[in-house]
PQR file of N, CA, C, O and H, with PARSE charges and radii, in Angstrom:
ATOM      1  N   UNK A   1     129.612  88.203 118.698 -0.4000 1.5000
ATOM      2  CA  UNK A   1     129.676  89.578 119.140 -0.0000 2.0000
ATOM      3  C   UNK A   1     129.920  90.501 117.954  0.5500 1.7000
ATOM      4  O   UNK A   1     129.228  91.509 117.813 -0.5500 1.4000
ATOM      5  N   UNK A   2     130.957  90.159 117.035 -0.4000 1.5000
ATOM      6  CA  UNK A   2     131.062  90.735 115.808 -0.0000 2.0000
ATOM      7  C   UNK A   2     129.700  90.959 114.787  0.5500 1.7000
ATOM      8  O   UNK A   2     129.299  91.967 114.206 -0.5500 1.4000
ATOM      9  H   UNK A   2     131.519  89.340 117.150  0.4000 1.0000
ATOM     10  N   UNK A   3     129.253  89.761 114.830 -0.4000 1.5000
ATOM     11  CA  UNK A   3     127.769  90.071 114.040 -0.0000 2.0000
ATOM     12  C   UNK A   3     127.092  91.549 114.633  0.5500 1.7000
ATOM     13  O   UNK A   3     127.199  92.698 114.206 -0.5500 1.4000
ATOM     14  H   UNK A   3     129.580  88.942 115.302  0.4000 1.0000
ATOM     15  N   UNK A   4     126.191  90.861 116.061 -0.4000 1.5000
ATOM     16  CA  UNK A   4     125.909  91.955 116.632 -0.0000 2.0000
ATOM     17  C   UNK A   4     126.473  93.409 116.444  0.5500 1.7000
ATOM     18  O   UNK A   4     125.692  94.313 116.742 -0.5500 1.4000
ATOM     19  H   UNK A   4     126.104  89.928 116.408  0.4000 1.0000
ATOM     20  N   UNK A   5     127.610  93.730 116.031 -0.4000 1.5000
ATOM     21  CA  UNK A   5     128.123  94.933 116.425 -0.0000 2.0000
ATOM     22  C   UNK A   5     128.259  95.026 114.987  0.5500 1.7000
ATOM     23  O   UNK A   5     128.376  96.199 114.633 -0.5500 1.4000
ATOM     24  H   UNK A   5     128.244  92.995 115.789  0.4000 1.0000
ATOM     25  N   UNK A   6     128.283  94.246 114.103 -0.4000 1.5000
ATOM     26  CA  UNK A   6     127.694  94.633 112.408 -0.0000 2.0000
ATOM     27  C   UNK A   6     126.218  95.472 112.231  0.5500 1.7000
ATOM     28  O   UNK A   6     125.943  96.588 111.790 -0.5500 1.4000
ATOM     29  H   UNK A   6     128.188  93.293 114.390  0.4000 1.0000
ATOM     30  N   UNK A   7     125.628  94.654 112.650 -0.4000 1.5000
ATOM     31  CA  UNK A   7     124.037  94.142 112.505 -0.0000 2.0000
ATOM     32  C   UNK A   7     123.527  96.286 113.182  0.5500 1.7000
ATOM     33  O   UNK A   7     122.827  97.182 112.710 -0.5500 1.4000
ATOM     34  H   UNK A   7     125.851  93.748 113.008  0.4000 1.0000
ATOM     35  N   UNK A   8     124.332  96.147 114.336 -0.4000 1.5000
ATOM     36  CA  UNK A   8     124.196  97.733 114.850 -0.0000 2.0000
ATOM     37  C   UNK A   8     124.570  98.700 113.867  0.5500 1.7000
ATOM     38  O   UNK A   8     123.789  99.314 113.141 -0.5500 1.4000
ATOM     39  H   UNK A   8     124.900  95.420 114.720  0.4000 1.0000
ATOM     40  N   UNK A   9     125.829  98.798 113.890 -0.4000 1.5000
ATOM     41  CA  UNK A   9     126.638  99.715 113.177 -0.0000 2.0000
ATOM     42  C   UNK A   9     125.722  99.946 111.628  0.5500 1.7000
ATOM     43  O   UNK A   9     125.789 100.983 110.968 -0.5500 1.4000
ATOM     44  H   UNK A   9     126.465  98.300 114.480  0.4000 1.0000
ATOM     45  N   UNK A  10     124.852  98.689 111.240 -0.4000 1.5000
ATOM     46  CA  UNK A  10     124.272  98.660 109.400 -0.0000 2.0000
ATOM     47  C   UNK A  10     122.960  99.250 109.817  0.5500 1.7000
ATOM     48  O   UNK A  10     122.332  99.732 108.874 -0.5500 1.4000
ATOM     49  H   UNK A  10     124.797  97.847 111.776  0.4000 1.0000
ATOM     50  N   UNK A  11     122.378  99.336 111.008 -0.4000 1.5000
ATOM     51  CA  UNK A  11     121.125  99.794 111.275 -0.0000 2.0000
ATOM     52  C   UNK A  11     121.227 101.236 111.721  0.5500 1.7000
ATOM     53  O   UNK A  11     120.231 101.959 111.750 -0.5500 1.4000
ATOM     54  H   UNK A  11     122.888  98.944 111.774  0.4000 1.0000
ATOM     55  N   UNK A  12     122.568 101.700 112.108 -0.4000 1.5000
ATOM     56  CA  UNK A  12     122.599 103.231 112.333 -0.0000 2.0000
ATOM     57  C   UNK A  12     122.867 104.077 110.829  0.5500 1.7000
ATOM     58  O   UNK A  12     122.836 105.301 110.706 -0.5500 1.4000
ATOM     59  H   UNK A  12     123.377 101.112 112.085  0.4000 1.0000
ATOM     60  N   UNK A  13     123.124 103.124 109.788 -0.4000 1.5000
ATOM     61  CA  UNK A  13     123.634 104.246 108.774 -0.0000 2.0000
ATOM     62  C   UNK A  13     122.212 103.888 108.168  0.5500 1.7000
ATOM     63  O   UNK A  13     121.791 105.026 107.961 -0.5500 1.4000
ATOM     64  H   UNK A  13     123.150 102.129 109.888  0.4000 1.0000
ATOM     65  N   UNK A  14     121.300 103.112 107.792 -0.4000 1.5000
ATOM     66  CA  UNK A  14     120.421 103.101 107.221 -0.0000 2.0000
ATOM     67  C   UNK A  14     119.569 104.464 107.062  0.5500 1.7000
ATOM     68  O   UNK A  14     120.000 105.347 107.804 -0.5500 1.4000
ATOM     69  H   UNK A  14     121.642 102.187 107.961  0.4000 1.0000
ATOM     70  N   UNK A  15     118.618 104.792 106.384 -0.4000 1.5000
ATOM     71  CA  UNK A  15     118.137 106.084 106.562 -0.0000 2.0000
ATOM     72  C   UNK A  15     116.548 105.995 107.267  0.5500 1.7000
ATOM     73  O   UNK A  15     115.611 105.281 106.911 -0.5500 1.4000
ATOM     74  H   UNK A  15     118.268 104.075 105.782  0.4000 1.0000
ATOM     75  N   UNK A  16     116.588 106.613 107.967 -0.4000 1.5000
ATOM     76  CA  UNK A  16     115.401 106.707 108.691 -0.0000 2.0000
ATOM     77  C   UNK A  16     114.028 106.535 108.264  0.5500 1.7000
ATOM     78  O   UNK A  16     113.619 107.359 107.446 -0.5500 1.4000
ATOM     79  H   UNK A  16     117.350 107.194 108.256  0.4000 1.0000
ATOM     80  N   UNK A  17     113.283 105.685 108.632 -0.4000 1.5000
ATOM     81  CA  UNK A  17     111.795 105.348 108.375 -0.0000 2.0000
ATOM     82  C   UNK A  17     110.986 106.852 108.207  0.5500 1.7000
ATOM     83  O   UNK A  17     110.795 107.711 109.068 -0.5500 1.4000
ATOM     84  H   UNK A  17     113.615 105.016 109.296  0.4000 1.0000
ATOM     85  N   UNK A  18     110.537 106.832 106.591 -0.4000 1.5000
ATOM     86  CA  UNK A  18     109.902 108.517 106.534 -0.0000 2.0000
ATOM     87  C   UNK A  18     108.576 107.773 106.253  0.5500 1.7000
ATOM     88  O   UNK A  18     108.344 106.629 105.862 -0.5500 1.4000
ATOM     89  H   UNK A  18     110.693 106.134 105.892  0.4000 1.0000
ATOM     90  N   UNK A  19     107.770 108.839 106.596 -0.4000 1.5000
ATOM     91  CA  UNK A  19     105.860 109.102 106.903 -0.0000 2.0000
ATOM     92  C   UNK A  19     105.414 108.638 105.455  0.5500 1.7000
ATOM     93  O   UNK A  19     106.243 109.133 104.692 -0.5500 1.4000
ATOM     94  H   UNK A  19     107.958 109.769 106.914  0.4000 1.0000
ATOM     95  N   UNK A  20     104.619 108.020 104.835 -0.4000 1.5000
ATOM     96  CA  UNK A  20     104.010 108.280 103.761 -0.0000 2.0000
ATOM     97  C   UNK A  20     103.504 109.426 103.173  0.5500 1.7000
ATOM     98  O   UNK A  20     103.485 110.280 104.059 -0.5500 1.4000
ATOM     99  H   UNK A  20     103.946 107.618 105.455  0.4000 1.0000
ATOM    100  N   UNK A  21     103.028 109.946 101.999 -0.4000 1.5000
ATOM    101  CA  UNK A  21     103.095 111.521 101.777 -0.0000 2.0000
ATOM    102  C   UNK A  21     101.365 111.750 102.110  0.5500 1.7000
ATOM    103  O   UNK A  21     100.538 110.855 102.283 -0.5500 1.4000
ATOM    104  H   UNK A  21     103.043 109.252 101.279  0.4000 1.0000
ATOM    105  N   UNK A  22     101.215 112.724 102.125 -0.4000 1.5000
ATOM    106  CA  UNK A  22      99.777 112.788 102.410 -0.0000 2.0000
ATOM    107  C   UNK A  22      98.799 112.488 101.412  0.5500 1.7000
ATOM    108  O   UNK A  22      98.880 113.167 100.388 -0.5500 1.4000
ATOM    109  H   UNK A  22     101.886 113.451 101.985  0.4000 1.0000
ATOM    110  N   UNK A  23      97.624 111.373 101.487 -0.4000 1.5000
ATOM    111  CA  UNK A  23      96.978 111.186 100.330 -0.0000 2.0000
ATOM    112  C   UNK A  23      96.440 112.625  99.552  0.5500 1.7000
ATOM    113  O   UNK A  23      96.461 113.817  99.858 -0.5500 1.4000
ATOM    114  H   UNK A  23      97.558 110.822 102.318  0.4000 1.0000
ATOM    115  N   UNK A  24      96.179 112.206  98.928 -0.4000 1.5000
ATOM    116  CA  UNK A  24      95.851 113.385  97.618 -0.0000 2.0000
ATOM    117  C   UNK A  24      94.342 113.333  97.768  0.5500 1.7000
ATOM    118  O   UNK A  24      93.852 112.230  98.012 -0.5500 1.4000
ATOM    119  H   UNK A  24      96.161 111.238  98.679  0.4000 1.0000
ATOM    120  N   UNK A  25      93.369 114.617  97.627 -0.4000 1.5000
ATOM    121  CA  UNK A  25      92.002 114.650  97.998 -0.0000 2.0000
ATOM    122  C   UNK A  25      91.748 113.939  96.611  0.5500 1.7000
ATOM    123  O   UNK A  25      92.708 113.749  95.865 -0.5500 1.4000
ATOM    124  H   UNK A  25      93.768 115.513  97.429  0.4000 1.0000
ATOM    125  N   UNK A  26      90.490 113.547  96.253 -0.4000 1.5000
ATOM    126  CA  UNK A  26      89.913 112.880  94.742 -0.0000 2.0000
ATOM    127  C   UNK A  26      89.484 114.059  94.148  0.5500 1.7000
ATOM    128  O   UNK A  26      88.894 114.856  94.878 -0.5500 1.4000
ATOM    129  H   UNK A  26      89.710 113.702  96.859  0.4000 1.0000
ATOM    130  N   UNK A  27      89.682 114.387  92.797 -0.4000 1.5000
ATOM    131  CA  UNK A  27      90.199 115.309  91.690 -0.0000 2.0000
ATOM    132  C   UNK A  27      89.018 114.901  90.406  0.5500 1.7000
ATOM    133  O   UNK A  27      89.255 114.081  89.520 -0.5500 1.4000
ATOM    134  H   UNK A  27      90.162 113.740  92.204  0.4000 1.0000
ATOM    135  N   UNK A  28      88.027 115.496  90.515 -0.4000 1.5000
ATOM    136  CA  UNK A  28      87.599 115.146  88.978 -0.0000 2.0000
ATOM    137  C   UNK A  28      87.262 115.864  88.104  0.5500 1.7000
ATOM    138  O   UNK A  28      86.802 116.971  88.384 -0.5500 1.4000
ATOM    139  H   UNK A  28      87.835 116.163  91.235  0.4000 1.0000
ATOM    140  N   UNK A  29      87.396 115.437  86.761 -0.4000 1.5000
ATOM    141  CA  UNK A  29      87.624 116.376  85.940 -0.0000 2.0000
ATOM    142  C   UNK A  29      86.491 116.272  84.902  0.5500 1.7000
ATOM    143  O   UNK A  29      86.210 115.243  84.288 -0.5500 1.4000
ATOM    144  H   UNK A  29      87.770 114.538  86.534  0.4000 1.0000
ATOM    145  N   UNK A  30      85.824 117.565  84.771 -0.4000 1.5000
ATOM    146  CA  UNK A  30      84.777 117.263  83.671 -0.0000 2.0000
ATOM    147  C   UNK A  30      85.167 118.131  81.987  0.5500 1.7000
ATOM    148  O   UNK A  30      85.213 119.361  81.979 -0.5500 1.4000
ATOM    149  H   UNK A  30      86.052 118.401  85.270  0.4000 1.0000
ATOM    150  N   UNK A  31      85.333 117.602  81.121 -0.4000 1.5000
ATOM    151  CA  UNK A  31      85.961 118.890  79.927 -0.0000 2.0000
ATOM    152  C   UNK A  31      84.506 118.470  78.859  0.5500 1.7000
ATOM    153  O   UNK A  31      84.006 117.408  78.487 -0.5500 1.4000
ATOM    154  H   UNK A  31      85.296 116.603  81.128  0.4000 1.0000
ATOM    155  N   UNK A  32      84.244 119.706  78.674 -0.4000 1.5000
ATOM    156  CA  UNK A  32      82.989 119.976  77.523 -0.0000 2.0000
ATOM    157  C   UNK A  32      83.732 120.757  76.572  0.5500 1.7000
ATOM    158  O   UNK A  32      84.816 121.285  76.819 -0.5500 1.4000
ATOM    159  H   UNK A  32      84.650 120.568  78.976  0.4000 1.0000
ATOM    160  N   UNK A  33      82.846 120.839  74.994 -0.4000 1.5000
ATOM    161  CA  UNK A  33      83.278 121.549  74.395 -0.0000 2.0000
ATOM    162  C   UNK A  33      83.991 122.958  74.905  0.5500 1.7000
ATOM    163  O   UNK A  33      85.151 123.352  74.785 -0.5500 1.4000
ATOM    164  H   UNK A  33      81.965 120.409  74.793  0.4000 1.0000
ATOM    165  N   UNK A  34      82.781 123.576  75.547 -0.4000 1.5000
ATOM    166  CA  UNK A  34      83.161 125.079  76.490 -0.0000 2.0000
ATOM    167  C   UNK A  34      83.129 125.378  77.899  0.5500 1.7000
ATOM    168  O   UNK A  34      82.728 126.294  78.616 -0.5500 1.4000
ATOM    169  H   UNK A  34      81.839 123.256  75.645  0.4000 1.0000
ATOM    170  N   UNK A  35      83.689 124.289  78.026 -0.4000 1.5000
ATOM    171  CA  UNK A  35      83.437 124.388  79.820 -0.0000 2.0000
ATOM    172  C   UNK A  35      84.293 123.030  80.386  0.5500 1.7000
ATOM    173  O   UNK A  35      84.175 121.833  80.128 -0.5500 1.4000
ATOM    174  H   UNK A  35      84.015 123.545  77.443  0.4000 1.0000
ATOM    175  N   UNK A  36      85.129 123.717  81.198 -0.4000 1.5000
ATOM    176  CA  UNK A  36      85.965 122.893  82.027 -0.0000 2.0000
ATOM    177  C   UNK A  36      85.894 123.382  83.411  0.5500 1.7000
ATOM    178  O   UNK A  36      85.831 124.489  83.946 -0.5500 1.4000
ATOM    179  H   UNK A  36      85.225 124.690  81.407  0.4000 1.0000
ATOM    180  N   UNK A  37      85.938 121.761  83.923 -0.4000 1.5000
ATOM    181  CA  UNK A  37      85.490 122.118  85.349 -0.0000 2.0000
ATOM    182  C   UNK A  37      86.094 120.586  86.550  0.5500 1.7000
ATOM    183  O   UNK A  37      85.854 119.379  86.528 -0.5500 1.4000
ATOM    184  H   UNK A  37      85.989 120.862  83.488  0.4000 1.0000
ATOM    185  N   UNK A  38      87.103 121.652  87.650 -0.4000 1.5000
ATOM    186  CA  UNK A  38      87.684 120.532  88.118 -0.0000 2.0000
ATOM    187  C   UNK A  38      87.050 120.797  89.510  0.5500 1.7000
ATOM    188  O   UNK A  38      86.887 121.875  90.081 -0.5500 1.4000
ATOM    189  H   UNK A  38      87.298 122.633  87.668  0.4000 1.0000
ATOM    190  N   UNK A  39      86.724 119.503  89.925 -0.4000 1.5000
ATOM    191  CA  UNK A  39      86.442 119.584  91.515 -0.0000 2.0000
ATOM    192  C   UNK A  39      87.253 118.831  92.214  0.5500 1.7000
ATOM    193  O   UNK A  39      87.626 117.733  91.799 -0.5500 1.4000
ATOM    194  H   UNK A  39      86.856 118.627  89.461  0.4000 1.0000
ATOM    195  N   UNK A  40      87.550 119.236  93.141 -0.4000 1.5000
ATOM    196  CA  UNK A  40      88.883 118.517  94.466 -0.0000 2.0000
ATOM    197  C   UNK A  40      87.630 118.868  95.965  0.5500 1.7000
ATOM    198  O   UNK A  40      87.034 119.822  96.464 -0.5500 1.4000
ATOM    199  H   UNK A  40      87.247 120.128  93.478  0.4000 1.0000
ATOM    200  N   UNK A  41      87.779 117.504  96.146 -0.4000 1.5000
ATOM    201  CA  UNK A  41      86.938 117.418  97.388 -0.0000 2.0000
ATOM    202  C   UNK A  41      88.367 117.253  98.730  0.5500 1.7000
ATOM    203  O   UNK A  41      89.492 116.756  98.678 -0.5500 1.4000
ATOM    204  H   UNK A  41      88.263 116.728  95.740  0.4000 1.0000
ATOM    205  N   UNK A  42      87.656 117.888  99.723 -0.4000 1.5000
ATOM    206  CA  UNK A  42      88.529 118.007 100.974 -0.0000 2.0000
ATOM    207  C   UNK A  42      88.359 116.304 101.060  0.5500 1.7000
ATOM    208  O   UNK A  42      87.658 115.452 100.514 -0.5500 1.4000
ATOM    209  H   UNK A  42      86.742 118.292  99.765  0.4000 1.0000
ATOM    210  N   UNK A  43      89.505 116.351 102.153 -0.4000 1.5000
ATOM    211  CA  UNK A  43      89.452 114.767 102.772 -0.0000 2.0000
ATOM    212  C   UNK A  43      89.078 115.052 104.178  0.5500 1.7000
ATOM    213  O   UNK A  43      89.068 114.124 104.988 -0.5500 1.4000
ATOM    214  H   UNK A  43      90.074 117.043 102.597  0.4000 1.0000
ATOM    215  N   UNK A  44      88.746 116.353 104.563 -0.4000 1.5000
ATOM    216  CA  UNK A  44      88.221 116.233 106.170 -0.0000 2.0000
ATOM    217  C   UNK A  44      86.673 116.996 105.447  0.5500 1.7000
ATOM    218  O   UNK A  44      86.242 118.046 105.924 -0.5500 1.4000
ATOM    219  H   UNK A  44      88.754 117.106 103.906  0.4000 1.0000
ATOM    220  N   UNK A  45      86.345 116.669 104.899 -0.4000 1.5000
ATOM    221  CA  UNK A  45      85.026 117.207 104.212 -0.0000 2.0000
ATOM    222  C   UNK A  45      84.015 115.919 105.063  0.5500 1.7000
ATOM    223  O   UNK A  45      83.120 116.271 105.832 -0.5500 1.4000
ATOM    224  H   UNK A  45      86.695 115.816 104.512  0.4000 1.0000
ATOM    225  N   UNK A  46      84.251 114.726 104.847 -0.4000 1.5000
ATOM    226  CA  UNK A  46      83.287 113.782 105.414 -0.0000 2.0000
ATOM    227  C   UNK A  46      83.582 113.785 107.374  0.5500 1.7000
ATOM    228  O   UNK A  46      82.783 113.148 108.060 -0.5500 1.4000
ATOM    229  H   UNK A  46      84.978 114.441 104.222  0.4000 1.0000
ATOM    230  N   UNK A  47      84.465 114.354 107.892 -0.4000 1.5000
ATOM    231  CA  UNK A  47      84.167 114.228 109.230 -0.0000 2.0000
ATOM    232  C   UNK A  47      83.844 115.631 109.766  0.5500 1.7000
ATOM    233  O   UNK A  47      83.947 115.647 110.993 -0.5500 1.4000
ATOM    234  H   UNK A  47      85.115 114.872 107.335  0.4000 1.0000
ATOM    235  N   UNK A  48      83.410 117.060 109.130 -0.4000 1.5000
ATOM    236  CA  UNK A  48      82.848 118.246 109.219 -0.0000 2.0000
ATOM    237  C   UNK A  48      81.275 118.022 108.872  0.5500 1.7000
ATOM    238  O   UNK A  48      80.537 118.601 109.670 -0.5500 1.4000
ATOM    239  H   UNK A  48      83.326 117.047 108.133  0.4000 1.0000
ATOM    240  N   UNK A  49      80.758 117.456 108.068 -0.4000 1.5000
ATOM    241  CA  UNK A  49      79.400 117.042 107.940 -0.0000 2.0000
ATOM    242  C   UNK A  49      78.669 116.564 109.146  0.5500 1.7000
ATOM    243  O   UNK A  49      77.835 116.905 109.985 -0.5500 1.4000
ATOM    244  H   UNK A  49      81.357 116.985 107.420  0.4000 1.0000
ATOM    245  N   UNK A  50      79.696 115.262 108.646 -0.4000 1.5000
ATOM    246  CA  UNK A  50      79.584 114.380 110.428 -0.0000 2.0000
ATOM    247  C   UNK A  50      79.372 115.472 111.725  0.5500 1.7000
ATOM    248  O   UNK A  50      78.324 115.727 112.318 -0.5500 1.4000
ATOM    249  H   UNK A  50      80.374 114.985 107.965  0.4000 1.0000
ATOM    250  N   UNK A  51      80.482 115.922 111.911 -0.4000 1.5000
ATOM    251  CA  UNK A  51      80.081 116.943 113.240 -0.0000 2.0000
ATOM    252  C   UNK A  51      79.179 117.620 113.138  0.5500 1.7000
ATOM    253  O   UNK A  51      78.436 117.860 114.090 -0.5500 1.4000
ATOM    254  H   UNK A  51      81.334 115.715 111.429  0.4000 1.0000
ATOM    255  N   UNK A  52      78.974 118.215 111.674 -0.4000 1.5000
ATOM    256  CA  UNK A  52      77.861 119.380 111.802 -0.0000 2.0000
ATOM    257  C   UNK A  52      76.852 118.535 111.579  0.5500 1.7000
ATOM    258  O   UNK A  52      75.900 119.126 112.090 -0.5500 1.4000
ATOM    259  H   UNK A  52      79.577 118.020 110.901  0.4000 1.0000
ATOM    260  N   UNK A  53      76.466 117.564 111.158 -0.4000 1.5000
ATOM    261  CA  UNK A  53      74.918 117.181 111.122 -0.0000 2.0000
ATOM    262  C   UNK A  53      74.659 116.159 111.877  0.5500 1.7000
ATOM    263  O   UNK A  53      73.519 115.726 112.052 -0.5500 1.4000
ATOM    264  H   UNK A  53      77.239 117.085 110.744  0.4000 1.0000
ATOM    265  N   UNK A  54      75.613 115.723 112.350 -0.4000 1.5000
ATOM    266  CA  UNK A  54      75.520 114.410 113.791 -0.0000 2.0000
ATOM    267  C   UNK A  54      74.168 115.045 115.207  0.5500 1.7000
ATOM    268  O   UNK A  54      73.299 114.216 115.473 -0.5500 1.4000
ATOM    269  H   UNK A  54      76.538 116.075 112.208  0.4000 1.0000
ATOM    270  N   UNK A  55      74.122 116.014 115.749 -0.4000 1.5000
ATOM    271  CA  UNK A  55      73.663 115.927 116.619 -0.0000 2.0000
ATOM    272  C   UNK A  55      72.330 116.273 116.503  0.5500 1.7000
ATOM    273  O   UNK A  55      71.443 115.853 117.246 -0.5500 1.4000
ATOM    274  H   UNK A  55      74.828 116.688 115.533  0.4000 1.0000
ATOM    275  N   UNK A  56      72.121 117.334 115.215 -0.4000 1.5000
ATOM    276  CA  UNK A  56      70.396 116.834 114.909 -0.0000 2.0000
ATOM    277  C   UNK A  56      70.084 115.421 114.323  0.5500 1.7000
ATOM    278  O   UNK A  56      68.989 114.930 114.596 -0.5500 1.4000
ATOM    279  H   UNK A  56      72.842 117.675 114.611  0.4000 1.0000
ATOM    280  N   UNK A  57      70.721 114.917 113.753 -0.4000 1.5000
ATOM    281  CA  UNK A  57      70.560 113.871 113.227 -0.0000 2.0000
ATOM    282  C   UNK A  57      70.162 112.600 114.796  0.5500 1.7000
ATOM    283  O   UNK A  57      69.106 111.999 114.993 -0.5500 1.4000
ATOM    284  H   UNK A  57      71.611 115.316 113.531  0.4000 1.0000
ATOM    285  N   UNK A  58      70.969 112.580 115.331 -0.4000 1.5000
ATOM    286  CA  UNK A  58      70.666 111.841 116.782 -0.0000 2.0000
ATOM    287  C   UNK A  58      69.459 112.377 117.340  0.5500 1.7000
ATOM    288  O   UNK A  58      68.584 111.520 117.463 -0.5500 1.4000
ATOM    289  H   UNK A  58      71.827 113.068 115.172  0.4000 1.0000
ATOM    290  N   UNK A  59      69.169 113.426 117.682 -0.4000 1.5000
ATOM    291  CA  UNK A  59      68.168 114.142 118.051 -0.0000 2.0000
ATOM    292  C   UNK A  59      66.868 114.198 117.269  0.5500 1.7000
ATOM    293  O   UNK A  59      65.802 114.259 117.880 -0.5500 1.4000
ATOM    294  H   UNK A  59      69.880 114.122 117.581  0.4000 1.0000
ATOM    295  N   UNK A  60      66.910 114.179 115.926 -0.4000 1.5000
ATOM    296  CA  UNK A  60      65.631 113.127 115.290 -0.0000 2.0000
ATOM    297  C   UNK A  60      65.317 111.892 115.508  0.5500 1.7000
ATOM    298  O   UNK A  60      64.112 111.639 115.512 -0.5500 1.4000
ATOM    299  H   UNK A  60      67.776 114.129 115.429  0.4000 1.0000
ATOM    300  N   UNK A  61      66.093 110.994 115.702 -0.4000 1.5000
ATOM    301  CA  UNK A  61      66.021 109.928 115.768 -0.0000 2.0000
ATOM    302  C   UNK A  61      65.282 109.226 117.487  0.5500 1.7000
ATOM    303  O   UNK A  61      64.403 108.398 117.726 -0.5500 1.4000
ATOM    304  H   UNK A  61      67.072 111.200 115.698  0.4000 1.0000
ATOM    305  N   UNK A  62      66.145 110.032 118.326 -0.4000 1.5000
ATOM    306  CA  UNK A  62      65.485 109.626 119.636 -0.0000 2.0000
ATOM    307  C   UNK A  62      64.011 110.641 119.740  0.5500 1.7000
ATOM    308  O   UNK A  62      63.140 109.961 120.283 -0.5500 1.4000
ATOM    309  H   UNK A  62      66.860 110.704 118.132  0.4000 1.0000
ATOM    310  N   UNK A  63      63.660 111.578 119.503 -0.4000 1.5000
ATOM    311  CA  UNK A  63      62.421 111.840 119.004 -0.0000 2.0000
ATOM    312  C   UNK A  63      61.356 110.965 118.047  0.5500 1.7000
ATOM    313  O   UNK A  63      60.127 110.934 118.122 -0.5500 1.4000
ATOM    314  H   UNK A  63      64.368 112.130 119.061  0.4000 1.0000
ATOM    315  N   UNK A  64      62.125 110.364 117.251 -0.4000 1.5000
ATOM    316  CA  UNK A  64      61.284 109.697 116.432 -0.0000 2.0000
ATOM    317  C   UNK A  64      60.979 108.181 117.470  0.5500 1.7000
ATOM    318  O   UNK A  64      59.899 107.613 117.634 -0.5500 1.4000
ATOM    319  H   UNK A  64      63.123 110.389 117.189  0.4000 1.0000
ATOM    320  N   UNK A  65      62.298 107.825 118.039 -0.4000 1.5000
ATOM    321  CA  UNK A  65      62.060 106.290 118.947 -0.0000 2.0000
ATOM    322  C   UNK A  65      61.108 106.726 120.281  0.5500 1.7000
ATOM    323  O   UNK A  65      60.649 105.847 121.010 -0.5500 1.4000
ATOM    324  H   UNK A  65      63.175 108.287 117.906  0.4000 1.0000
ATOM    325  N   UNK A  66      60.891 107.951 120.497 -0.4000 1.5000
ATOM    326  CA  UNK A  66      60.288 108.083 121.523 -0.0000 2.0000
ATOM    327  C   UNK A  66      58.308 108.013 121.185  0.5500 1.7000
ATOM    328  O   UNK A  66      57.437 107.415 121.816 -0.5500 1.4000
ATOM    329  H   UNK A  66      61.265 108.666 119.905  0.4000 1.0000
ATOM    330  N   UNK A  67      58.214 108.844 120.023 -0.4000 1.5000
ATOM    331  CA  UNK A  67      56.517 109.398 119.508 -0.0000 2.0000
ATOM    332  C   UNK A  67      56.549 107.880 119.075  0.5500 1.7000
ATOM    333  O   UNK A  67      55.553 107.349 119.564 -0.5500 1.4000
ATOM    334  H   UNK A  67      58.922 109.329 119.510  0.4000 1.0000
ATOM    335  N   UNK A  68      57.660 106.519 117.998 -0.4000 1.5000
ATOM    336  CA  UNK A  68      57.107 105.474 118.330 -0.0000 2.0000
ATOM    337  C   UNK A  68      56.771 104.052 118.953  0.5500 1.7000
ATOM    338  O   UNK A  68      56.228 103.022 118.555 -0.5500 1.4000
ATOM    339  H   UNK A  68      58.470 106.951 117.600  0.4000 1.0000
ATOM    340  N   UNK A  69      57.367 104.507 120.140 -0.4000 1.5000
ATOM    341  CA  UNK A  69      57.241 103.899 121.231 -0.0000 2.0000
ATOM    342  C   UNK A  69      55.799 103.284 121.523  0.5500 1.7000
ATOM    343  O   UNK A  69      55.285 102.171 121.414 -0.5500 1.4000
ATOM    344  H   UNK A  69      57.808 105.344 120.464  0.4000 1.0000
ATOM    345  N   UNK A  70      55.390 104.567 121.952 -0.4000 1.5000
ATOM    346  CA  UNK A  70      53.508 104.019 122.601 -0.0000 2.0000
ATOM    347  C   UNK A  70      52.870 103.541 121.248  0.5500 1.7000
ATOM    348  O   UNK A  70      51.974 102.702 121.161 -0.5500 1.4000
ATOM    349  H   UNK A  70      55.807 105.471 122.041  0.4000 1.0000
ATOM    350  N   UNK A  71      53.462 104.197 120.217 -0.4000 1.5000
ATOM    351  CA  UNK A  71      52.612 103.197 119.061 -0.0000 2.0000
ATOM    352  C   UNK A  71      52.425 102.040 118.847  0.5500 1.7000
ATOM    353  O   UNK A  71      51.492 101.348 118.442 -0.5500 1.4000
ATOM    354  H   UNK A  71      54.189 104.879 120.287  0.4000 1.0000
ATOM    355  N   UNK A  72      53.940 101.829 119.331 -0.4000 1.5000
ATOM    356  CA  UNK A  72      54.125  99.992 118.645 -0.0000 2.0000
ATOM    357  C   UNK A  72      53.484  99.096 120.186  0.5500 1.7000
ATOM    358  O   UNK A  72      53.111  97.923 120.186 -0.5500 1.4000
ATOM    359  H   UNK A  72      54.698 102.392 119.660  0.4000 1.0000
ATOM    360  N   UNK A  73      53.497  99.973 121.328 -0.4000 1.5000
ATOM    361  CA  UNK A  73      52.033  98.898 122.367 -0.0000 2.0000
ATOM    362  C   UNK A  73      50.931  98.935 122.393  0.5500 1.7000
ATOM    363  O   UNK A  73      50.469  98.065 123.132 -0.5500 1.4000
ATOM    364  H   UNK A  73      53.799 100.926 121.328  0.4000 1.0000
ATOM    365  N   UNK A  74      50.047  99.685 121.820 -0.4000 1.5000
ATOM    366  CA  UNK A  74      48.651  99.835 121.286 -0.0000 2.0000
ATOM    367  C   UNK A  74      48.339  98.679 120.051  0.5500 1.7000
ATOM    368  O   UNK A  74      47.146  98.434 119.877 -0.5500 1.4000
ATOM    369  H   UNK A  74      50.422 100.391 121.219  0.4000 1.0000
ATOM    370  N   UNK A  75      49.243  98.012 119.253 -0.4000 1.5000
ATOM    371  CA  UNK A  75      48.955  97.319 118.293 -0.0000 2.0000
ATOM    372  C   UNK A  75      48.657  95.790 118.951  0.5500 1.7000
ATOM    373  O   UNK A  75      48.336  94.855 118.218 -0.5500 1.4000
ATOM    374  H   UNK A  75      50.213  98.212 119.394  0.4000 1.0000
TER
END
């Protein structure tokens, strides 16, 4: 019972489980004689594409499976 009521008491003073920090976007750096130039890409940059070019992108595609459809039974 003593353990137990150790084992509690060492798990309430411990300090609380914290979040990892937020990754860092990728950073690159180009230096020329006269020209420096840093780019930082978003990290929600690849799922805004996605949304924005997802539904023409689907929408070519079942257009395209549809015009070749009757093609590929004529052969």
């Amino acid at each position: 019972m003593n353990q137990r009521r150790d084992t509690y008491r060492a798990a309430l003073r411990r300090e609380p489980n914290t979040t990892p920090p937020p990754r860092q976007p990728p950073v690159t750096h180009l230096d020329l004689r006269y020209v420096r130039v840093t780019i930082e890409l978003d990290p929600a940059l690849a799922r805004e594409v996605t949304r924005w070019a997802g539904p023409p992108v689907s929408a070519l595609l079942r257009v395209g499976a549809a015009v070749l459809r009757p093609l590929g039974g004529t052969a």
